[in-house]
KESE-912511 format. One record per atom (N, C-alpha, C): y, z, x. Coordinates in steps of 0.1 Angstrom, whole numbers, padded with zeros to 4 digits, always signed. Each point is the difference from the previous one (the first is absolute). Layout:
REM residues N
YZX
...
//
This chain:
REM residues 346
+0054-0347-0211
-0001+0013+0005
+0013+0008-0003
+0000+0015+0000
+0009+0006-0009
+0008-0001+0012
+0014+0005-0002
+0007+0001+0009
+0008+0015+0002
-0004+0009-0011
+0005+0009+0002
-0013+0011+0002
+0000+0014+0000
-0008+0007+0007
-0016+0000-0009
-0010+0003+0011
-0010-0001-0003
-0006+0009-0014
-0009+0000-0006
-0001+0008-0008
-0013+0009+0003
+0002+0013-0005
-0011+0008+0006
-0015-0004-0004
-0004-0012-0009
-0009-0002-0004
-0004-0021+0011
+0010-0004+0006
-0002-0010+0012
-0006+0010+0011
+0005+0011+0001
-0003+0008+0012
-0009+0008+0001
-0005+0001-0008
-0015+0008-0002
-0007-0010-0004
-0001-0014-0003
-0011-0011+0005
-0002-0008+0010
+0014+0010+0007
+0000-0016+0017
-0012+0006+0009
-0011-0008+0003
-0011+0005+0011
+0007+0002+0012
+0001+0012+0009
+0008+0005+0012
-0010+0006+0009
+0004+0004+0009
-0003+0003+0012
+0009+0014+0009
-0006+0013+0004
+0007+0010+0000
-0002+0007+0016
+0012-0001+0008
-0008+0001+0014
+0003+0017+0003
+0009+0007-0006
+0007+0007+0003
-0006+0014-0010
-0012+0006+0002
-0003+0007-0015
-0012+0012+0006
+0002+0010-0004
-0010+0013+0006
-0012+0005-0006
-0011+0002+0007
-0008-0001-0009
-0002+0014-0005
+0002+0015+0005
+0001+0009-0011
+0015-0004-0007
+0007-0003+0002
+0008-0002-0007
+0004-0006-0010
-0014-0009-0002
+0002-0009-0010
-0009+0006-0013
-0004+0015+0003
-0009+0006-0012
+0011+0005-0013
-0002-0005-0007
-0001-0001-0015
+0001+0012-0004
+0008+0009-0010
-0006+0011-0008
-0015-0006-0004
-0003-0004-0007
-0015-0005-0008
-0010+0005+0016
+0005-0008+0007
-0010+0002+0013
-0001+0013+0006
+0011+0009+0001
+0003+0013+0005
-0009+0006-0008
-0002+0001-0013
-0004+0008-0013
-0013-0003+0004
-0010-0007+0000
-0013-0003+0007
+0002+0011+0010
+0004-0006+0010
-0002+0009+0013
+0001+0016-0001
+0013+0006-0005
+0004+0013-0002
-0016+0007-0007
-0005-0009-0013
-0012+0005-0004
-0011+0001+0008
+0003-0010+0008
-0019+0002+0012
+0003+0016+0006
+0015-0001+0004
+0004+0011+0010
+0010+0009-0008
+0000+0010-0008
+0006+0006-0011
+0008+0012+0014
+0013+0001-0002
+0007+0008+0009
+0020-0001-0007
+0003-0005+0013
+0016+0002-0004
+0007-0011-0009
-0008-0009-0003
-0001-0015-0005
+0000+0000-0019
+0004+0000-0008
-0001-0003-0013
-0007-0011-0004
-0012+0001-0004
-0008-0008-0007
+0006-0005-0012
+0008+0003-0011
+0008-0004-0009
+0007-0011+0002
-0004-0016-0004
+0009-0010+0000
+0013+0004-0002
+0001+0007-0008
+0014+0003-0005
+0012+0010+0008
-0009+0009+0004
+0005+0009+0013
+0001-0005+0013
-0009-0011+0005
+0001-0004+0013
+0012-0011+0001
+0002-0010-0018
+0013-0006+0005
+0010+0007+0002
+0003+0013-0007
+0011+0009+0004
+0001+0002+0013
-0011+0008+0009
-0001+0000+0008
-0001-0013+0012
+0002-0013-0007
+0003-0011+0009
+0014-0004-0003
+0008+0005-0007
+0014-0004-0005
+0012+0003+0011
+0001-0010+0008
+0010+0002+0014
+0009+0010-0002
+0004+0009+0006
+0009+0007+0001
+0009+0002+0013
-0007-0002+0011
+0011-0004+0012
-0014-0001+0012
+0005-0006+0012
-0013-0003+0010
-0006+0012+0004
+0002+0014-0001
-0005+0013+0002
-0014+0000-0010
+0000-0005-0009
-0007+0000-0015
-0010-0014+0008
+0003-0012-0001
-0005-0011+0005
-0015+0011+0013
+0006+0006+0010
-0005+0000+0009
-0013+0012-0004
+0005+0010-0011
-0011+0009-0008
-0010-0008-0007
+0006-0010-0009
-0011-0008-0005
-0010-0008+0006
+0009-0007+0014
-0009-0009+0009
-0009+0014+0006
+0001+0008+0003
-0008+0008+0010
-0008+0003-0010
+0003+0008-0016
-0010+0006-0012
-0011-0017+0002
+0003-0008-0002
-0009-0012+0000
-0009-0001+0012
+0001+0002+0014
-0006-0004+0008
-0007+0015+0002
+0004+0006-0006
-0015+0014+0000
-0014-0002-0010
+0010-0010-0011
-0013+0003-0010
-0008-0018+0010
+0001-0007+0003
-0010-0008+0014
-0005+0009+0006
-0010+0001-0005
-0012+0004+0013
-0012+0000+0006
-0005-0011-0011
-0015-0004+0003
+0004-0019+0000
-0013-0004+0006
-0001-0012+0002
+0000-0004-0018
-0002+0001-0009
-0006-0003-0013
+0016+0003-0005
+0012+0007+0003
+0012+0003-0003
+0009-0012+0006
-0007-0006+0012
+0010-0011+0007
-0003-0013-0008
-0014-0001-0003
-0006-0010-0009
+0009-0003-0014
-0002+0012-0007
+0007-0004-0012
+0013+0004+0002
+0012+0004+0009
+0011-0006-0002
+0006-0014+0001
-0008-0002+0015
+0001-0014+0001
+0000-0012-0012
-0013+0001-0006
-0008-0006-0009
+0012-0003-0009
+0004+0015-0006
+0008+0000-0014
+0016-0005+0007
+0006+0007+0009
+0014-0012+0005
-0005-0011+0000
-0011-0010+0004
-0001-0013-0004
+0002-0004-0015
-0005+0010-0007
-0003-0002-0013
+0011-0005-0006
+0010+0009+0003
+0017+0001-0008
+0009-0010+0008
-0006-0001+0010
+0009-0012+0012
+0001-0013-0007
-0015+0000-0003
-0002-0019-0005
+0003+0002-0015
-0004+0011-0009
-0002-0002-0014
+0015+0003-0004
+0008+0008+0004
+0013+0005-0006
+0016-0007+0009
-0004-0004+0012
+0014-0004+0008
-0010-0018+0004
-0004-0004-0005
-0008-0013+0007
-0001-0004+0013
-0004+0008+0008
-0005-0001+0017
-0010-0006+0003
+0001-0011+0007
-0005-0011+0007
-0012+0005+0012
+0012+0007+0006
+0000+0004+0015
+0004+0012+0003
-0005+0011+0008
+0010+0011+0005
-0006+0005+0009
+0009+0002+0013
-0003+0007+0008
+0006+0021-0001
-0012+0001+0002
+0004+0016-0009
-0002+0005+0020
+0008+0011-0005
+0004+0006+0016
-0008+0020-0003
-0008-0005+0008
-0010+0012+0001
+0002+0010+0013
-0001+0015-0007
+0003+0005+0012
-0020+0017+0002
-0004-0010+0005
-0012+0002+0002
-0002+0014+0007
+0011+0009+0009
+0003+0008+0008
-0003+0011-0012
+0010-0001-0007
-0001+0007-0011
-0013+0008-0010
-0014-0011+0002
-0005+0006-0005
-0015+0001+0011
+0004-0007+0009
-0014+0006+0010
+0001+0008+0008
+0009+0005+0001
+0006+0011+0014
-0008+0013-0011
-0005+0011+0009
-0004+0008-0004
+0012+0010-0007
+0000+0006-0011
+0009+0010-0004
+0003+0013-0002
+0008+0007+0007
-0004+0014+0000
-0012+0006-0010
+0000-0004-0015
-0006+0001-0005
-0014-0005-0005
-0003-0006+0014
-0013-0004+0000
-0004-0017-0005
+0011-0005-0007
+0006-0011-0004
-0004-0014+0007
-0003-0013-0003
+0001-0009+0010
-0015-0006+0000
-0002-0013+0002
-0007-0010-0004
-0004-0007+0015
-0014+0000+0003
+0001-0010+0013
+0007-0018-0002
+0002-0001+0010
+0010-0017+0003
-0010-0007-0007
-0012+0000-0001
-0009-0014-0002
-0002+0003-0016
+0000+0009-0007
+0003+0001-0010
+0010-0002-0013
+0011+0002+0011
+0013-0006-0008
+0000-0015+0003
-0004-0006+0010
+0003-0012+0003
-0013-0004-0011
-0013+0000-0005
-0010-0004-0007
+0008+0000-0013
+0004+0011-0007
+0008+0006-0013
+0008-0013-0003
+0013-0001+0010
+0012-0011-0006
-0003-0017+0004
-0013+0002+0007
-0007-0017+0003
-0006-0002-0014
-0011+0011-0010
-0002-0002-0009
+0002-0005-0011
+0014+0010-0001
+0010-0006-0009
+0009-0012+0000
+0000-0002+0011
+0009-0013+0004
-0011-0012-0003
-0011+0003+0002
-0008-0017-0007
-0001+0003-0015
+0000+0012-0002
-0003+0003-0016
+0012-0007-0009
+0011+0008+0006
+0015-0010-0008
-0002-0010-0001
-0002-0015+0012
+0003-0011+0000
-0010-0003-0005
-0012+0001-0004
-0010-0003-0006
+0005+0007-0017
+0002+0010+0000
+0004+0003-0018
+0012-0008-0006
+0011+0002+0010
+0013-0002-0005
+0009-0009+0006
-0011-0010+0014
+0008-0008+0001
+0011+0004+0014
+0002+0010-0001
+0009+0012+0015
+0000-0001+0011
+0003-0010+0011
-0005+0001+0013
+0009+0011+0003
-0006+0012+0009
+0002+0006+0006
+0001+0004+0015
+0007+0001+0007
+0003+0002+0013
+0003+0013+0005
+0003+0011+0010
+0002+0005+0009
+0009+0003+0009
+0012+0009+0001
+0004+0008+0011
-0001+0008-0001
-0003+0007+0014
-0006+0009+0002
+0010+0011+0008
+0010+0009-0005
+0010+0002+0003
+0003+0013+0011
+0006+0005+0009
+0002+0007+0005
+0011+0013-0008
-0002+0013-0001
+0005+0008-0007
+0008+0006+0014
+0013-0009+0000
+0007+0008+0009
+0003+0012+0004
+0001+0011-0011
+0004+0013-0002
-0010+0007+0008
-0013-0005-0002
-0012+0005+0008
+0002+0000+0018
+0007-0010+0004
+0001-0003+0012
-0009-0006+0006
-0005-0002+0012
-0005-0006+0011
-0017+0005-0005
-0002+0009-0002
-0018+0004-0005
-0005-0012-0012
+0014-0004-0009
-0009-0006-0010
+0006-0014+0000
+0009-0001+0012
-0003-0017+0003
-0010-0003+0009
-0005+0011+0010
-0018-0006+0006
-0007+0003-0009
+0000+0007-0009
-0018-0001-0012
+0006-0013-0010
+0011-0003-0003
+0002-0013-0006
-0004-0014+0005
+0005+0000+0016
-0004-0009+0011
-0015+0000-0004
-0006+0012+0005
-0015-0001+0003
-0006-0006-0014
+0007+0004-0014
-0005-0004-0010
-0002-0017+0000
+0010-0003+0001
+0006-0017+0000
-0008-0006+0009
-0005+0003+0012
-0002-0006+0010
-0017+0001+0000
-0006+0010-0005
-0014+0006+0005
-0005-0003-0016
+0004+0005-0006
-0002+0000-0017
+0002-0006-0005
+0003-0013+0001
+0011-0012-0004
-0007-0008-0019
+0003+0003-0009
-0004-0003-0014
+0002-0018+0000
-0005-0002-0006
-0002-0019+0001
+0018-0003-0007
+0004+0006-0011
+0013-0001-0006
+0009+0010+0011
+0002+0001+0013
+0012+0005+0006
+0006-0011+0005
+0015-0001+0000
+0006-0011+0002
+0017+0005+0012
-0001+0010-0007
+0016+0003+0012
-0009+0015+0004
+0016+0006+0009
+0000+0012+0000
+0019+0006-0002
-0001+0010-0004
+0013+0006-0006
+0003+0011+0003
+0013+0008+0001
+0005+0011+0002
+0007+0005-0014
-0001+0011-0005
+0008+0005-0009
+0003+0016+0004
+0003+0002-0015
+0005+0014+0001
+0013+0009+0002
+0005+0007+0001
+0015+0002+0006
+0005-0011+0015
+0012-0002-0002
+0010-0006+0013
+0005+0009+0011
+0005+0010-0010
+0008+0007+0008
-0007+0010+0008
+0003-0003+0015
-0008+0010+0007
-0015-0006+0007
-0002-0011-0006
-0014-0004+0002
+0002-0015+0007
+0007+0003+0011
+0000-0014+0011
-0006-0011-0001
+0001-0012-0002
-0010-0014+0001
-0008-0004+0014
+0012+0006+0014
-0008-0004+0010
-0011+0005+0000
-0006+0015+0001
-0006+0007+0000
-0016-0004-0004
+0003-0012-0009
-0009-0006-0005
-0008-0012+0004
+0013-0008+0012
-0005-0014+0004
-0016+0003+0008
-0007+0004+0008
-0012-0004+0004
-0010-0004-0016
+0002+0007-0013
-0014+0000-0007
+0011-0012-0002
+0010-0006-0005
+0002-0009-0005
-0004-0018+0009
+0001+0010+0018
-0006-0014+0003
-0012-0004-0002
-0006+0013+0002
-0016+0002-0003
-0006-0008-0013
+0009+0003-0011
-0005-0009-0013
+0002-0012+0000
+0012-0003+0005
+0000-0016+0002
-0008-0007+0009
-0005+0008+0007
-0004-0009+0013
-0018-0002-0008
-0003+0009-0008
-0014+0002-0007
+0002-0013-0017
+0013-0007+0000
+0000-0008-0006
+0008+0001-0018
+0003+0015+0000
+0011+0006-0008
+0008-0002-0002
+0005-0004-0011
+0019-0001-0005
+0008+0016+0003
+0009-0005-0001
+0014+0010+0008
+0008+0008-0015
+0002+0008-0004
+0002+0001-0014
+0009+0011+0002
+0012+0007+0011
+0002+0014-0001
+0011+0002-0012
+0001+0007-0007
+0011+0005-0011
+0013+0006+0011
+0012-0004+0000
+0008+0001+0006
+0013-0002-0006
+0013+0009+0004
+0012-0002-0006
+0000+0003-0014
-0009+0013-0006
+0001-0001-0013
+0009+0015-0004
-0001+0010+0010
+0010+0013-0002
+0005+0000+0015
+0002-0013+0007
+0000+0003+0018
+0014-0015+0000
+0007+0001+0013
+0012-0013+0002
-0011-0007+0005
+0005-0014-0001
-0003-0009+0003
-0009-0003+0017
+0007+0013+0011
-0013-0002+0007
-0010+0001-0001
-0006+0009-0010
-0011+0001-0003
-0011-0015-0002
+0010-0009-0006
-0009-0011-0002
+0002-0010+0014
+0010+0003+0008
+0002-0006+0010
-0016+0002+0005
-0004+0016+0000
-0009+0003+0010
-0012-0001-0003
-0003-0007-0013
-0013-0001-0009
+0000-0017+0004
+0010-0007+0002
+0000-0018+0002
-0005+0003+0015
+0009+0010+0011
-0003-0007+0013
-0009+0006+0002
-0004+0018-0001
-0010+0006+0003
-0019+0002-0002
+0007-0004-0015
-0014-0002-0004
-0007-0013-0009
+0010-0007+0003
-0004-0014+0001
-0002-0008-0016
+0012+0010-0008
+0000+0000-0019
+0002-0017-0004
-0010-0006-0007
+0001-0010-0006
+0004-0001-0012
-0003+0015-0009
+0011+0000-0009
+0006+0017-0003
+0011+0001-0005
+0006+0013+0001
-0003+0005-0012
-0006+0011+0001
+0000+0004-0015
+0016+0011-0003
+0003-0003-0011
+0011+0005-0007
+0015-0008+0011
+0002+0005+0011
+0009-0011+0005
+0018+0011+0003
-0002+0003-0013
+0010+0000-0011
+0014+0003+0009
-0001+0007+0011
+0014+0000+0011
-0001-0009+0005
-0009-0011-0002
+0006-0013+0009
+0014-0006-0004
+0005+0007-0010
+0013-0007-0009
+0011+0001+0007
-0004+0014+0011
+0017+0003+0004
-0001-0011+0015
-0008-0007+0006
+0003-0003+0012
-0007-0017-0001
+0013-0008-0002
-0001-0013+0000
-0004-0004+0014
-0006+0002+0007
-0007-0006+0010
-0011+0000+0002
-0008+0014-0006
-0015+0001-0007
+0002-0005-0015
+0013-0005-0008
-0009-0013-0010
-0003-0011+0004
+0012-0005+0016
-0004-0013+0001
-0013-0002+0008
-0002+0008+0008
-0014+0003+0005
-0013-0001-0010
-0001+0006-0010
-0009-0001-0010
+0000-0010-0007
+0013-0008-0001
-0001-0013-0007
-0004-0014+0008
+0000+0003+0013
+0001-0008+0013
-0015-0003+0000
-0005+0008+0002
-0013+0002-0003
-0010+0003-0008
+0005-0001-0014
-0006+0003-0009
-0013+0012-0004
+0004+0009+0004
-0002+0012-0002
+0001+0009-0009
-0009-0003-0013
+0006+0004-0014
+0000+0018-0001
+0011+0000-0013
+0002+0016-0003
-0009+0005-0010
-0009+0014+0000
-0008+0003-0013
+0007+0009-0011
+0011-0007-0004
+0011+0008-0012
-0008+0008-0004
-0002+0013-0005
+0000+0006-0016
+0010+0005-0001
+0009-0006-0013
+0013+0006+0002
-0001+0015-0009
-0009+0007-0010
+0002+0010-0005
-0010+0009+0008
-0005+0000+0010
-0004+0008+0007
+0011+0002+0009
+0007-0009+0007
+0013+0005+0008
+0014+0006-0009
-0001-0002-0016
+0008+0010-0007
-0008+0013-0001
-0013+0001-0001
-0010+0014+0002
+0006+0008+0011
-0007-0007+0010
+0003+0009+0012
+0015-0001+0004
+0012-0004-0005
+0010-0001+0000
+0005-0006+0017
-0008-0008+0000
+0001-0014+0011
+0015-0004-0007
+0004-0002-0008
+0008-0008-0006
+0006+0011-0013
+0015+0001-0002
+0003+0002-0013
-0004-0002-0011
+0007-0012-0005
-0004-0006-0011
-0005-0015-0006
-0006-0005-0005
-0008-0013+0004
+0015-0006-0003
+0009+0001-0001
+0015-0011+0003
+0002-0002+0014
-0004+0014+0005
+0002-0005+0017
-0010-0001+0007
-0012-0005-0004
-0015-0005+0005
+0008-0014+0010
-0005+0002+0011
+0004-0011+0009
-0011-0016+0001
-0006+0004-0012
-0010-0014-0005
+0008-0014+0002
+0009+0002-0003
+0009-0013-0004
+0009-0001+0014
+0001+0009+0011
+0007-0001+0007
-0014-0009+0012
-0012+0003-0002
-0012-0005+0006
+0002-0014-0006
-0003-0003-0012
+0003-0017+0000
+0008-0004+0003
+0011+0006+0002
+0015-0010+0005
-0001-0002+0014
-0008+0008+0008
+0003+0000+0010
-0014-0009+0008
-0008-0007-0012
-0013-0007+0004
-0011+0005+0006
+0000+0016-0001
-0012+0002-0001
-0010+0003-0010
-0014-0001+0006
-0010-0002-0012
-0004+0012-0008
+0000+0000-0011
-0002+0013-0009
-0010-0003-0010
-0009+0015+0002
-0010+0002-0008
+0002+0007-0011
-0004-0003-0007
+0000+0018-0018
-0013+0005+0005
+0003+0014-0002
-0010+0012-0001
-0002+0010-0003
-0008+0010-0006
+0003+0010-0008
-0003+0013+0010
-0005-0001+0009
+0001+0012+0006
-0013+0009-0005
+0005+0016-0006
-0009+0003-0006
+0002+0005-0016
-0006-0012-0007
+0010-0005-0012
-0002+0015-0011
-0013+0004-0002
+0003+0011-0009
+0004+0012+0002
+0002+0002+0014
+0010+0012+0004
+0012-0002+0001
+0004-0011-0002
+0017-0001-0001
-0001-0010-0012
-0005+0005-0007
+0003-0006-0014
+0001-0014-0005
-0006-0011+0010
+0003-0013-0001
-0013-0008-0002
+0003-0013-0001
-0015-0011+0002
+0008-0011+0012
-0009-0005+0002
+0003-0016+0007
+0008-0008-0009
-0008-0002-0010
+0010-0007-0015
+0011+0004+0001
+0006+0013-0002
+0014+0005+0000
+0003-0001+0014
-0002+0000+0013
+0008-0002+0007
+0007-0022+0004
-0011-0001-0013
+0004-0016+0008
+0013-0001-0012
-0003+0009-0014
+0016-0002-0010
+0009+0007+0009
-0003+0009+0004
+0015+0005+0009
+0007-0010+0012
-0013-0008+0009
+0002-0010+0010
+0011-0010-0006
-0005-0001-0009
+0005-0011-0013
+0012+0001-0004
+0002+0008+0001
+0016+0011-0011
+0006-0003+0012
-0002+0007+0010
+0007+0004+0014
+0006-0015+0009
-0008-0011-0001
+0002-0011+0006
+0004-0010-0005
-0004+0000-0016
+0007-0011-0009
-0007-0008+0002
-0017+0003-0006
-0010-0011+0003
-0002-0005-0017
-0005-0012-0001
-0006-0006-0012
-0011-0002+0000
-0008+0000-0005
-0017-0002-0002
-0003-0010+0014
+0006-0009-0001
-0006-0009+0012
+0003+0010+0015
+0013+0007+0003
+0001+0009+0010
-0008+0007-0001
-0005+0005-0010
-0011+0013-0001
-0012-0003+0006
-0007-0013-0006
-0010-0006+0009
+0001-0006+0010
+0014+0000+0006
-0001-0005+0017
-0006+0017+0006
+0010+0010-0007
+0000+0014+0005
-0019+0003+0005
-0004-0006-0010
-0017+0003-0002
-0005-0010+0009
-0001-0009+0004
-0002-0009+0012
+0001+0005+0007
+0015+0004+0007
-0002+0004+0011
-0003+0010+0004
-0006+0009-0007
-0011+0012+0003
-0016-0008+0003
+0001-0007-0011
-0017-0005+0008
+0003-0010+0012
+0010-0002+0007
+0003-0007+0012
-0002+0007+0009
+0005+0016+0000
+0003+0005+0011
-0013+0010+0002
-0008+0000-0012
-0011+0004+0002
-0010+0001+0014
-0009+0006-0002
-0011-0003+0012
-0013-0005-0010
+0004-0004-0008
-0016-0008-0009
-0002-0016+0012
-0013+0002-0008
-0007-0015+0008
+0009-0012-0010
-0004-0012+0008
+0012-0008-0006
-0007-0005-0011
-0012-0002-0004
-0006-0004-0010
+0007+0011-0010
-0001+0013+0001
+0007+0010-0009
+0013-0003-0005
+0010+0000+0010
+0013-0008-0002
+0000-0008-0008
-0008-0012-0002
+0005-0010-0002
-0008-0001-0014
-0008+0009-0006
-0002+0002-0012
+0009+0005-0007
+0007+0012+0008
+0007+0007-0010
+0014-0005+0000
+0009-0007+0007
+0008-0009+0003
-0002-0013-0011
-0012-0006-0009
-0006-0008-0006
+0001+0006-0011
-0002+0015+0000
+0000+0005-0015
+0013+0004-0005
+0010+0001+0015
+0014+0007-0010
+0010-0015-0005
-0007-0012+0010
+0005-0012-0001
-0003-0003-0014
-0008-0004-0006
-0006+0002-0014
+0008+0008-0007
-0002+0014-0001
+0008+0008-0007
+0016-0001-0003
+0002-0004+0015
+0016-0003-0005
+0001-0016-0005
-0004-0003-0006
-0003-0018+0000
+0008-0007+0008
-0002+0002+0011
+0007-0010+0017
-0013-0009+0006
-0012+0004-0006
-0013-0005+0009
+0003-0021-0008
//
């Protein structure tokens, strides 16, 4: 086994597991270009124009493109094939095993000023579809959270609740909070999060990613977080690493989404490496990879660069995402079997 850094062609064949990943977010120029054409408006149908128009330019741009994407969703047959096609590039182009893709369902059934919006039992039929379609085409188990759009407030964490709880899709497995930090309190949120758990849901809130470290204080005690997504201020307060390492309570890195949203300077001062020194568990993840310009693959060369991993570290890196998973353990222990193989350790 090599000893020095991975090469981008080890890391685009290791079979992985992605817990940390959005599901408009994960649309594709190719995929956008479909859609814009069902729905012809502010959107460029031009492969060639919509990558320009997907070419990062700072998180103000990110948040135009995420919003231009979640307008052209708007029929049940629009949730079908994005879903469908993110599997497609998930398993065929970054080698995904496993992913839990983090859905924010509010988004497209809530009625819209402009008449906009999809009944619950139809989105929930749409991404069940596609979720047997993948694993049956490509192999893709697919999973579910079902996320809370903080910014919305208190209205669209009870139609989320109600969704999760009443509407519940055979592939839902957590529940999550996203969206802005600042301004958008964690407590505020503990009843749905008891509510989900007590209904048999994983704990999944995004916490500490443009917020200090209470913030994830309040996502561990408040709402009962089994894993943090992004984390990323847990760096400044050694009491919440030893806490997280005490307990093993892994972090959902994407380190070029926290250079995106400027969570972080520059990936030299990515506190990735300050997470393994300090023994807690860390995941790779891309966030939402073609709006910030990245893959999973490239975030596990940058994990790689950043930590001073060698192929064999790379595939521990990819283990312990299908560990911390919520797949069934028969799942696990296939794809745990295939990276074992792949790295020749089996």
């Amino acid at each position: 086994m090599s000893t020095s850094t991975p090469s981008s062609t080890f890391v685009a064949g290791l079979p992985k597991a992605e817990l940390h990943v959005h599901h408009i977010g994960s649309a594709s120029p190719r995929i956008v270009s479909e859609l814009a054409a069902r729905h012809p408006g502010a959107v460029p149908t031009d492969l060639d124009e919509l990558r320009r128009f997907y070419a990062f330019r700072d998180f103000a741009h990110f948040i135009e493109v995420y919003l231009a994407v979640v307008d052209l969703v708007r029929t049940p047959e629009d949730i079908r094939y994005l879903t469908y096609e993110i599997a497609r590039e998930m398993a065929t182009e970054q080698r995904l095993r496993y992913a839990e893709l983090t859905c924010t369902p509010y988004t497209s059934v809530r009625p819209h000023e402009d008449g906009k919006g999809m009944p619950i039992e139809a989105y929930t039929e749409a991404i069940e579809d596609a979720r047997v379609a993948a694993e049956r085409d490509f192999g893709l188990v697919l999973r579910w959270i079902y996320d809370i759009p903080g910014e919305a407030g208190l209205p669209s964490a009870d139609a989320t609740l109600d969704y999760a709880l009443h509407h519940r899709p055979d592939g839902l497995v957590a529940f999550g909070l996203g969206g802005p930090e600042i301004g958008v309190s964690r407590p505020q949120f503990q009843p749905h999060f008891d509510a989900a758990r007590a209904a048999g849901l994983h704990s999944v809130p995004h916490a500490g990613e443009t917020t200090g470290p209470e913030t994830v204080w309040d996502a561990l005690r408040l709402l009962g977080a089994e894993r943090i997504g992004h984390g990323t201020s847990a760096a400044q307060d050694p009491a919440l690493l030893a806490h997280l390492a005490e307990l093993g309570i892994p972090l959902e890195v994407c380190p070029s989404s926290n250079i995106a949203t400027r969570a972080v300077a520059t990936l030299a001062e990515h506190p990735i490496r300050v997470f393994r020194d300090a023994g807690v568990v860390v995941t790779v993840n891309s966030d939402d990879p073609p709006m910030f310009g990245t893959t999973l693959n490239r975030e596990y060369e940058i994990a790689a660069e950043l930590l001073g991993l060698d192929e064999s570290g790379v595939a521990d890196l990819a283990r312990s995402a299908v560990r911390e998973s919520f797949a069934d353990d028969d799942v696990k222990a296939r794809i745990l079997a295939e990276i074992d193989d792949y790295a020749g350790t089996s």
